[in-house]
N, CA, C and O atoms as a printed pandas DataFrame, in Angstrom:
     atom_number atom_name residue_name chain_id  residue_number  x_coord  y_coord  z_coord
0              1         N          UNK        A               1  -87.993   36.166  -21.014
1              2        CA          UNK        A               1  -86.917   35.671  -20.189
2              3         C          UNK        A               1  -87.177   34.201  -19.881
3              4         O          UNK        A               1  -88.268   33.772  -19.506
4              5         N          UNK        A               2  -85.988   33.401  -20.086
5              6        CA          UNK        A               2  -86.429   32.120  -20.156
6              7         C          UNK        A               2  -85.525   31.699  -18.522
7              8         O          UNK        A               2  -84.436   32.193  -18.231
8              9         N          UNK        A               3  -86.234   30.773  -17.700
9             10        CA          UNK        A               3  -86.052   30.551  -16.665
10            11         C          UNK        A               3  -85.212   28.802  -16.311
11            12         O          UNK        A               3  -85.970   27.835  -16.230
12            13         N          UNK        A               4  -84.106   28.645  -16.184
13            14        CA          UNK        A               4  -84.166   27.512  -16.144
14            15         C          UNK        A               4  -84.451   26.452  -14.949
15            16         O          UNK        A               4  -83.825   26.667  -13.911
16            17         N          UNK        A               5  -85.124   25.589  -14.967
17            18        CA          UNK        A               5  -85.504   24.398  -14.470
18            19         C          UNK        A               5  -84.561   24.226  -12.883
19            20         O          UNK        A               5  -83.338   24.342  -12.802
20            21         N          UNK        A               6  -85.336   23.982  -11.930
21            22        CA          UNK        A               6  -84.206   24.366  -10.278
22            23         C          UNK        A               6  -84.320   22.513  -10.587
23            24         O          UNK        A               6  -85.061   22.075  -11.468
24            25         N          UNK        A               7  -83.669   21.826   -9.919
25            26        CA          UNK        A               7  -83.298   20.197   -9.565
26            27         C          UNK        A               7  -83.426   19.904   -8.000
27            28         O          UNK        A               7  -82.562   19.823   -7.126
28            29         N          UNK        A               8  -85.464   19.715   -7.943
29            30        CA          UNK        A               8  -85.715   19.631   -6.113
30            31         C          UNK        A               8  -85.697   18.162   -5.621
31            32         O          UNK        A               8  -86.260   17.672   -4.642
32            33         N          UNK        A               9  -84.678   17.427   -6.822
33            34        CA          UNK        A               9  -84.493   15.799   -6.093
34            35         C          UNK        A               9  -83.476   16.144   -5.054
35            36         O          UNK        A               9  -82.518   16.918   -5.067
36            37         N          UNK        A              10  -84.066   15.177   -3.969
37            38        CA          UNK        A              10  -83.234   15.374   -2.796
38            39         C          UNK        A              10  -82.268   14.398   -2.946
39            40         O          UNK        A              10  -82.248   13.282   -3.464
40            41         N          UNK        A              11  -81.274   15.267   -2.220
41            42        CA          UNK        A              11  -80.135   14.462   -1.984
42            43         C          UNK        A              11  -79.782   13.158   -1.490
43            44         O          UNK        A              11  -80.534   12.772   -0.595
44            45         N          UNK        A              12  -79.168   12.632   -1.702
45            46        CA          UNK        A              12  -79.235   10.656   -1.538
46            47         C          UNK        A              12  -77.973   10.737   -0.269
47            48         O          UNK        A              12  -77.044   11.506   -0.021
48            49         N          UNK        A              13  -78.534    9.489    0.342
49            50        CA          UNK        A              13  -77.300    9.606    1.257
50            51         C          UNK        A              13  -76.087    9.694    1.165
51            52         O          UNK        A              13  -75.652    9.596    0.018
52            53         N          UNK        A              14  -75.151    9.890    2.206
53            54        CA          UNK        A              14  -73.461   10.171    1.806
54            55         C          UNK        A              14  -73.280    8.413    1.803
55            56         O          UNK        A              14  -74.011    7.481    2.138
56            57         N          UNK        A              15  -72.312    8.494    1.406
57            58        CA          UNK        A              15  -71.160    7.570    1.112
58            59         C          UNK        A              15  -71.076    6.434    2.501
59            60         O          UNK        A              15  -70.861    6.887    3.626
60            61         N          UNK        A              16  -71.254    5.061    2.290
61            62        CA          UNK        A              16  -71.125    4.499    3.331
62            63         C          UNK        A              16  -70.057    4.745    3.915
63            64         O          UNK        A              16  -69.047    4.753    3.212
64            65         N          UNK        A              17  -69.893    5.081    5.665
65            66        CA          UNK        A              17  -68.663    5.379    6.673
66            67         C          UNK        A              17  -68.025    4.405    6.972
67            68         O          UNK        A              17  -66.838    4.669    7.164
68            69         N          UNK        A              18  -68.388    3.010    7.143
69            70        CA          UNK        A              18  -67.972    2.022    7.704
70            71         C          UNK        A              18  -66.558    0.987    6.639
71            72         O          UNK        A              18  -66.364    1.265    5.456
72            73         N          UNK        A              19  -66.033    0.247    7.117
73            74        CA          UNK        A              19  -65.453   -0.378    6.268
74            75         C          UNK        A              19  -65.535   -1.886    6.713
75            76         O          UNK        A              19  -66.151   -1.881    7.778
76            77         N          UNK        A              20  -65.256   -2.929    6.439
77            78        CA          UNK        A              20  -65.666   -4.150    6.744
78            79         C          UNK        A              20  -64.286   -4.932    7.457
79            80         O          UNK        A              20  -63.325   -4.278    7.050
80            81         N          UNK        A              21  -63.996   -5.576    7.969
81            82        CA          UNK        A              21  -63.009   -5.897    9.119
82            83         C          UNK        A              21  -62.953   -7.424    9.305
83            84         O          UNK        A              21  -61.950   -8.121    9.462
84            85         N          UNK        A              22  -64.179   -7.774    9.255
85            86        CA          UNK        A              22  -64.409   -9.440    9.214
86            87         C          UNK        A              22  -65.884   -9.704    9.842
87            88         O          UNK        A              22  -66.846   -8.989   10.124
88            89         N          UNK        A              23  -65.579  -11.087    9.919
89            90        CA          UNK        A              23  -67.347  -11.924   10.118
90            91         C          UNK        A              23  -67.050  -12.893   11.210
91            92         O          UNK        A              23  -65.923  -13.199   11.599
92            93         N          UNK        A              24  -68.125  -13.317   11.636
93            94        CA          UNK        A              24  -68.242  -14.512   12.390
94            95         C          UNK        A              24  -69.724  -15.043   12.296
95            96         O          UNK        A              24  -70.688  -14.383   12.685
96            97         N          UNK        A              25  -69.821  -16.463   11.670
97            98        CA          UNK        A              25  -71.404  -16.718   12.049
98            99         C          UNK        A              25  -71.359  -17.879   13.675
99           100         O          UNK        A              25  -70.514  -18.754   13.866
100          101         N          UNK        A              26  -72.015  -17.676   14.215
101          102        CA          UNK        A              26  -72.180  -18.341   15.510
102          103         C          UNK        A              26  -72.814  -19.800   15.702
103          104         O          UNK        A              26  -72.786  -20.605   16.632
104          105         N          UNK        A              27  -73.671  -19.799   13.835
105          106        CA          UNK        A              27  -74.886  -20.821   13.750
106          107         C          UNK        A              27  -75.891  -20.085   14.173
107          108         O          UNK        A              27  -76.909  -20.601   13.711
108          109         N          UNK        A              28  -76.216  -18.964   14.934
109          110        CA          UNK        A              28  -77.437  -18.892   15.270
110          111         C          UNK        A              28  -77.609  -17.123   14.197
111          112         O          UNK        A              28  -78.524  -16.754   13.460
112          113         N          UNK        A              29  -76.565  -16.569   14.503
113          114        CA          UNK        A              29  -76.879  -15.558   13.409
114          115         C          UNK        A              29  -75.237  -14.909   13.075
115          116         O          UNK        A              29  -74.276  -15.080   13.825
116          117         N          UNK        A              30  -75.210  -14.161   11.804
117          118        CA          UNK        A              30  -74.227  -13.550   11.187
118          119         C          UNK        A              30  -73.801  -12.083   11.971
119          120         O          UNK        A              30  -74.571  -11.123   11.999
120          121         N          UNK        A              31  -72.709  -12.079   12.476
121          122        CA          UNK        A              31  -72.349  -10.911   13.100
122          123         C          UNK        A              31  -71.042  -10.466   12.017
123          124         O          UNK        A              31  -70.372  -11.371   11.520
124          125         N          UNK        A              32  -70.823   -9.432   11.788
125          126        CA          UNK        A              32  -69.937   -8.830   10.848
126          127         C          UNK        A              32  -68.997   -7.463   11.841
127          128         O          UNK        A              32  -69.627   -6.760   12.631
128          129         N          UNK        A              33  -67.870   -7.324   11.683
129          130        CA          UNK        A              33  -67.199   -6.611   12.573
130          131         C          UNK        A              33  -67.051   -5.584   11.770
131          132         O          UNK        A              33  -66.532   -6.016   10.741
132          133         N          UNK        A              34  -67.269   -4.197   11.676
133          134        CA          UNK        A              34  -66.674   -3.205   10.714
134          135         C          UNK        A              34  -66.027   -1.587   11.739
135          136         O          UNK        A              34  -66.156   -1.157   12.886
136          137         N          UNK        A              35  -65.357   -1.181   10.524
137          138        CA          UNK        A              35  -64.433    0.143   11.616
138          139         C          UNK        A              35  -65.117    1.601   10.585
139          140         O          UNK        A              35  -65.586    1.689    9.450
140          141         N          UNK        A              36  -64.863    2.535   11.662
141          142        CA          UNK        A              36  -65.362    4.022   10.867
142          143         C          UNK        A              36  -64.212    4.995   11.715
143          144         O          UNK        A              36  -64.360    5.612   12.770
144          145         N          UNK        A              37  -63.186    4.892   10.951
145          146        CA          UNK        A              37  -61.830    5.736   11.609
146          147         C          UNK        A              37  -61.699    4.373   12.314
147          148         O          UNK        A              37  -61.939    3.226   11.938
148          149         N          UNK        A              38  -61.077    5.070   13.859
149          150        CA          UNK        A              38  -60.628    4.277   14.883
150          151         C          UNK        A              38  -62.032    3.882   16.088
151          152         O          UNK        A              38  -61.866    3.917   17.308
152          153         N          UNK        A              39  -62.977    3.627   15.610
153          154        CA          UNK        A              39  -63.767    3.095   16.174
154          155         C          UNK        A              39  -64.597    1.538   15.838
155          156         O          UNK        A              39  -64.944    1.441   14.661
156          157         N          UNK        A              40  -64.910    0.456   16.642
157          158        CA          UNK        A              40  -65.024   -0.853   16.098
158          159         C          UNK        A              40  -66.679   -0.942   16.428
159          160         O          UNK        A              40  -67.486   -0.420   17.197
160          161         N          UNK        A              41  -66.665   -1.643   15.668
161          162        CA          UNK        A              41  -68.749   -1.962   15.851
162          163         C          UNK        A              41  -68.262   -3.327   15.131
163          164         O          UNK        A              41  -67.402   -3.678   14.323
164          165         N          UNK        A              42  -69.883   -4.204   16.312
165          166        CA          UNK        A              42  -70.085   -5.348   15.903
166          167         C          UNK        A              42  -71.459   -4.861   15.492
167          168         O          UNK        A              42  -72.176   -4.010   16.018
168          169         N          UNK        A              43  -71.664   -5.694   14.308
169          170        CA          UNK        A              43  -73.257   -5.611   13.374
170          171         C          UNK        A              43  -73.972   -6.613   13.875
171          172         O          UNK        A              43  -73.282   -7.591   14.165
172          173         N          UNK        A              44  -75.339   -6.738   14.120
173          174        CA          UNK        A              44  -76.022   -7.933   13.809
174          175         C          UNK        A              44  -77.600   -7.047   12.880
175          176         O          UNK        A              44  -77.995   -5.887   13.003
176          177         N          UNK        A              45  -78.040   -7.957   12.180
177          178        CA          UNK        A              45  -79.637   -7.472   11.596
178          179         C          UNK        A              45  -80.396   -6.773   12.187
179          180         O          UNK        A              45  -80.678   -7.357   13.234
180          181         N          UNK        A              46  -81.003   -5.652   12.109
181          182        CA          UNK        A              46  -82.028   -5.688   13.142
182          183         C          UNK        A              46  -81.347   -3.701   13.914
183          184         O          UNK        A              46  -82.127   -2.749   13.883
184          185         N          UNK        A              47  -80.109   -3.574   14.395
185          186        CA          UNK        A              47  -79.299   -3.175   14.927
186          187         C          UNK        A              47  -78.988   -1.489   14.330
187          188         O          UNK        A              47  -78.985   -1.327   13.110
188          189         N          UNK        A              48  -78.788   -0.546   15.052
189          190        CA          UNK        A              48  -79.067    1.077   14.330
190          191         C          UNK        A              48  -77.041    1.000   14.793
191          192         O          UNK        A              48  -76.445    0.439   15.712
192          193         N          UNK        A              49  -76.603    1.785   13.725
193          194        CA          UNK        A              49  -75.092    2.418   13.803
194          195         C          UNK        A              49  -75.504    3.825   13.666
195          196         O          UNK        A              49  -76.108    4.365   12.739
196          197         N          UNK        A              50  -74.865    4.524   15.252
197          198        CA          UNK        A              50  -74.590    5.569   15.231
198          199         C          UNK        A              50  -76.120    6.213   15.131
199          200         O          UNK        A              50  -75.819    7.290   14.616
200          201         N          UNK        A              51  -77.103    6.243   15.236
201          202        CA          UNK        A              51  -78.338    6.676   14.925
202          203         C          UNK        A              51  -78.449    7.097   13.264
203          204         O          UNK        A              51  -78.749    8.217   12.848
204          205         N          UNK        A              52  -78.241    6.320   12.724
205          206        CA          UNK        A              52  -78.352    6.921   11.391
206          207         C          UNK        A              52  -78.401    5.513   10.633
207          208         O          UNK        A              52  -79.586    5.427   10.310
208          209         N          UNK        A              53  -77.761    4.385   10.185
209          210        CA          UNK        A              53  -77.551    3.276    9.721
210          211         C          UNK        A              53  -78.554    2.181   10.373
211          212         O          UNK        A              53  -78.550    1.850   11.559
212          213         N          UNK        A              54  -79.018    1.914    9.827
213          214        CA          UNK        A              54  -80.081    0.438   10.520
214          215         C          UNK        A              54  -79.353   -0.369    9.091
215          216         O          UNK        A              54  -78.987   -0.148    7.936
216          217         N          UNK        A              55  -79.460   -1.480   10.159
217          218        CA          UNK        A              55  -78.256   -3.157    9.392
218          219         C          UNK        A              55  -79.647   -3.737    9.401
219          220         O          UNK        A              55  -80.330   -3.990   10.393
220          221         N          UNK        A              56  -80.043   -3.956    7.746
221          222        CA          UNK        A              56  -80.868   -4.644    7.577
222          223         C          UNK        A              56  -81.186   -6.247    7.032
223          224         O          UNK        A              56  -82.208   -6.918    6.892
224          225         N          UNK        A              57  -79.988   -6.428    6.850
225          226        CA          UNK        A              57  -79.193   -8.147    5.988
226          227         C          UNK        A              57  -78.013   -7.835    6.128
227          228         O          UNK        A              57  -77.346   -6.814    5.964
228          229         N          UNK        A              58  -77.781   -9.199    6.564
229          230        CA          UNK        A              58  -76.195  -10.258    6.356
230          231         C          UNK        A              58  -76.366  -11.158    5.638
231          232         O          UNK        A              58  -77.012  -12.175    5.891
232          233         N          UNK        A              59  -75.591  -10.791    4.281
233          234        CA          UNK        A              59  -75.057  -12.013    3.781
234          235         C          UNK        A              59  -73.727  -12.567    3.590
235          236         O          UNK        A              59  -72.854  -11.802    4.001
236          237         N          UNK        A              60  -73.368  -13.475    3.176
237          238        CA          UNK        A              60  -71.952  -14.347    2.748
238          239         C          UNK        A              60  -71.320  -12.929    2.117
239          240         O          UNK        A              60  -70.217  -12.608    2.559
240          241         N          UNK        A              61  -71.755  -12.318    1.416
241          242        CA          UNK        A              61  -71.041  -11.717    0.483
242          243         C          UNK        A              61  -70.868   -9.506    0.648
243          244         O          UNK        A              61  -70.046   -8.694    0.223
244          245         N          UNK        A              62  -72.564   -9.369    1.751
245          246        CA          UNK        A              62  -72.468   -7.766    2.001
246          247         C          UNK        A              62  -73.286   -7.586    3.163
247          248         O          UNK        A              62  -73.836   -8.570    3.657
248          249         N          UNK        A              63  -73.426   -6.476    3.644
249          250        CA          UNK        A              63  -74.193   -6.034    4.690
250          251         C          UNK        A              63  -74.985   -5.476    4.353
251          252         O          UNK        A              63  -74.356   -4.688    3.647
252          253         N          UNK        A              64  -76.711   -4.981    4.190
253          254        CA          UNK        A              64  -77.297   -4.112    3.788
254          255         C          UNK        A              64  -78.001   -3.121    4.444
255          256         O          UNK        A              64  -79.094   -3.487    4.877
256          257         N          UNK        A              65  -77.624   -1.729    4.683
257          258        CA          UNK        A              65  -77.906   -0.663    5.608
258          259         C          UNK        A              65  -79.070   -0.455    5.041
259          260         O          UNK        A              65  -79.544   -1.048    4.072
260          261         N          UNK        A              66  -79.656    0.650    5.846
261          262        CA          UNK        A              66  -81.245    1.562    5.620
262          263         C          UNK        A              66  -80.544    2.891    6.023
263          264         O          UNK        A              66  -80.488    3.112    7.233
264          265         N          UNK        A              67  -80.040    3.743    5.237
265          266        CA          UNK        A              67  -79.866    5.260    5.421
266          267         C          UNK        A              67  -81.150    5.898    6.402
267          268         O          UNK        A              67  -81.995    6.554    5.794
268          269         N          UNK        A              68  -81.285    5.761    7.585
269          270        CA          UNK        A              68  -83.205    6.655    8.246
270          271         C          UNK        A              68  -83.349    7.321    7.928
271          272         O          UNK        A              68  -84.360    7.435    7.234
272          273         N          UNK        A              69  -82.502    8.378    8.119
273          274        CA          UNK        A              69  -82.762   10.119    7.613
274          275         C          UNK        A              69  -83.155   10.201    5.946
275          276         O          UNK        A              69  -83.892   11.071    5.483
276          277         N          UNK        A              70  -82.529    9.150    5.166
277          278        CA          UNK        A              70  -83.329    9.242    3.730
278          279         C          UNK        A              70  -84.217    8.108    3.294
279          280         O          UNK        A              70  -85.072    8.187    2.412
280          281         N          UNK        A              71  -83.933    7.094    3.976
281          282        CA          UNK        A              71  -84.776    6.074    3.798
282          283         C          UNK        A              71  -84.218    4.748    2.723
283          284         O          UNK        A              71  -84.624    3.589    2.630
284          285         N          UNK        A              72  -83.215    5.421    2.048
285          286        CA          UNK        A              72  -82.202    4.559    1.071
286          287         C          UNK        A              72  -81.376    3.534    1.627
287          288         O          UNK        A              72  -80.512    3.674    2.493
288          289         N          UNK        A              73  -81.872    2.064    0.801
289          290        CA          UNK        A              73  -80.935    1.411    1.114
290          291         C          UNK        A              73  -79.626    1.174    0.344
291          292         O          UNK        A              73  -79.524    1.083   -0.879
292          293         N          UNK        A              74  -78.670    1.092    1.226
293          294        CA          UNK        A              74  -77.112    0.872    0.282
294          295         C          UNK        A              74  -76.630   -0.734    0.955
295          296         O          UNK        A              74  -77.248   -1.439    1.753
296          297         N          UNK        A              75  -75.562   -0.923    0.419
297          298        CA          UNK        A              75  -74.684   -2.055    0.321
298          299         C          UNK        A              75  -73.322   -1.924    0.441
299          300         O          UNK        A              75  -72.517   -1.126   -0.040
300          301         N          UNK        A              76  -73.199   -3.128    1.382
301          302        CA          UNK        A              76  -71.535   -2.644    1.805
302          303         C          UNK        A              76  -70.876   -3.982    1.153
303          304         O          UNK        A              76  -70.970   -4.893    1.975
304          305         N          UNK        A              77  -70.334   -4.344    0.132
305          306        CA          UNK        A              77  -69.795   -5.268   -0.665
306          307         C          UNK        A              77  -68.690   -5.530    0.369
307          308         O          UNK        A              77  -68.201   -4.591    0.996
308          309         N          UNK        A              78  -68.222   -7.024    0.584
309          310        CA          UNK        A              78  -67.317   -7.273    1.342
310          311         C          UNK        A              78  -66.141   -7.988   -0.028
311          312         O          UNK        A              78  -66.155   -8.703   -1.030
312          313         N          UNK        A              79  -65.134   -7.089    0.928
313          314        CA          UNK        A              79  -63.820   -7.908   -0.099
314          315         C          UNK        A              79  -63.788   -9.306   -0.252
315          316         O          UNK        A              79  -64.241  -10.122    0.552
316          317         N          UNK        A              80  -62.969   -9.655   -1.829
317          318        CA          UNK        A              80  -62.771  -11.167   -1.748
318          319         C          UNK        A              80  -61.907  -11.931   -1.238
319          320         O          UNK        A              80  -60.749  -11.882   -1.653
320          321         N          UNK        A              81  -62.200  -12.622   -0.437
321          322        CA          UNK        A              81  -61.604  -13.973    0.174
322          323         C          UNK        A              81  -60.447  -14.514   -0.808
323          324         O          UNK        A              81  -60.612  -15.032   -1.913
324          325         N          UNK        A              82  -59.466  -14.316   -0.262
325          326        CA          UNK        A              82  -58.179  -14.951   -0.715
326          327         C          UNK        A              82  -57.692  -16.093    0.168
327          328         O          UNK        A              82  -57.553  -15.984    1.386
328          329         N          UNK        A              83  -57.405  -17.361   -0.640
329          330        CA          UNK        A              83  -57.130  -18.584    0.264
330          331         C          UNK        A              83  -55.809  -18.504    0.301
331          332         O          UNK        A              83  -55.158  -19.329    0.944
């Protein structure tokens, strides 16, 4: 009897919740505004969303989370700027 192979990679985090809304830099640091449904959060570096998301970089161009519970980091690509 041949047994096949179980798949014990764990699961990767869900799907980033947030969506991106806009930015402001102050000069002193990058704050990014984003929504999850009808709720608003301001980001700065450093900063936990919801106990689960730690905002680990701002840049010009994305935000970069730390999933805690898996330890994965993802990227929140910000739309392009239309003049």
């Amino acid at each position: 009897m041949t047994v096949a192979p179980i798949d014990l990679a764990p699961a990767g985090p869900p799907e980033l919740p947030y969506r991106f809304v806009g930015s402001m830099n102050d000069n002193a640091e990058q704050m990014i505004y984003l929504a999850r449904g009808e709720q608003a959060y301001v980001a700065r570096p450093g900063e936990t969303l919801d106990g689960i998301y730690k905002v680990i970089a701002v840049t010009a161009a994305q935000v970069e989370f730390e999933h805690l519970p898996t330890g994965v980091r993802q990227a929140l690509v910000f739309p392009a700027q239309q003049n």
